[in-house]
C-alpha positions in Angstrom: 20.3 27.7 35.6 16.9 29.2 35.8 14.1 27.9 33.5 11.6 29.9 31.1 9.4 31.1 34.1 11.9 32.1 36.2 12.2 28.4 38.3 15.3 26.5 38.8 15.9 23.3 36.4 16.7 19.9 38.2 20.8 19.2 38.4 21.6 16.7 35.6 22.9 13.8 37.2 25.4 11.1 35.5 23.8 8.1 36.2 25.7 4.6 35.1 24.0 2.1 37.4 21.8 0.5 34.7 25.4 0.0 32.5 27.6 -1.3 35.6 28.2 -5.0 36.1 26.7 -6.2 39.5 29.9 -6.7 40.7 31.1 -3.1 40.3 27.6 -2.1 41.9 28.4 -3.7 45.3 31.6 -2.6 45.5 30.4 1.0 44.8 27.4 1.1 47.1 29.0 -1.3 50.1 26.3 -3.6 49.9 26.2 -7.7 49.5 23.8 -9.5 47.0 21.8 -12.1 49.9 22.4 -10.0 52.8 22.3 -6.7 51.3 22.9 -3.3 53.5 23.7 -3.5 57.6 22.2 -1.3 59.4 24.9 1.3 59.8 25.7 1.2 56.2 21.5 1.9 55.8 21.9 5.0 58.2 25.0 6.4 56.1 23.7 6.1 52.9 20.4 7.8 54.7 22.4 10.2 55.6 24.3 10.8 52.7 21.8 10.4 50.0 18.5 11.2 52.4 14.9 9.6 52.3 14.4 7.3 48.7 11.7 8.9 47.8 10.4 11.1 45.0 9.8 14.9 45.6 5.9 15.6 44.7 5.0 17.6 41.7 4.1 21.5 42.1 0.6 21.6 42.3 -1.4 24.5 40.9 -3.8 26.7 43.5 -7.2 26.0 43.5 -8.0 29.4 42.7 -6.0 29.6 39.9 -7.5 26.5 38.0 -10.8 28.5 39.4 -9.3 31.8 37.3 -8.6 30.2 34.4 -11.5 28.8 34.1 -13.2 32.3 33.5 -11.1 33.0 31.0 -11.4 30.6 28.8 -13.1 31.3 25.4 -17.0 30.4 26.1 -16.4 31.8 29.2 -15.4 35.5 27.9 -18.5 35.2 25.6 -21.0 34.1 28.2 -19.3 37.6 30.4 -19.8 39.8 27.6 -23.7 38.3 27.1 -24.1 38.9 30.7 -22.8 42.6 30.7 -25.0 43.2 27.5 -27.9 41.8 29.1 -27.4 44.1 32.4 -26.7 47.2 30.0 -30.1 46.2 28.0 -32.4 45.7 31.3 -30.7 48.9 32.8 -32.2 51.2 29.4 -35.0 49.2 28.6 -36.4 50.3 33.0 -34.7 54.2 32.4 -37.4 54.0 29.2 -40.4 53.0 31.2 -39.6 55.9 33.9 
């Protein structure tokens, strides 16, 4: 499924582990309460699962935080003051010549 700009949405994942006895929980994920994962069972569940860590959020380029910036409502006043300004010194030297 694709989201509103055009970007995939994260998988929905069914997630019981909070619910599940701890009992159940060792049995599912192979693991012992006081000596918890060997080292092989470590390198499958690495392997299976990958790294525990979270993915970093999408960042926005610096030039686009620098764009819309410009855009913003003072901004497009102070543009249009400056582009009066230039049009009024442009006629106010053609007058003098």
């Amino acid at each position: 499924a694709t989201g509103a700009e055009g970007e995939k949405e994260p998988e929905k994942v069914d997630m019981d582990e909070h619910k599940v006895p701890w009992e159940e929980l060792c049995k599912r994920f192979s693991t012992d309460l006081t000596k918890g994962l060997t080292e092989a069972q470590a390198a499958i569940n690495l392997e299976k699962y990958g790294k525990n860590a979270l993915t970093p959020p999408k960042t926005t380029p610096e030039w686009v935080k620098y764009m819309l910036q410009m855009v913003t409502p003072f901004a497009v006043i102070m543009w249009i003051a400056a582009v009066l300004c230039f049009i009024g010194y442009g006629l106010d030297q053609s007058s003098i010549d």
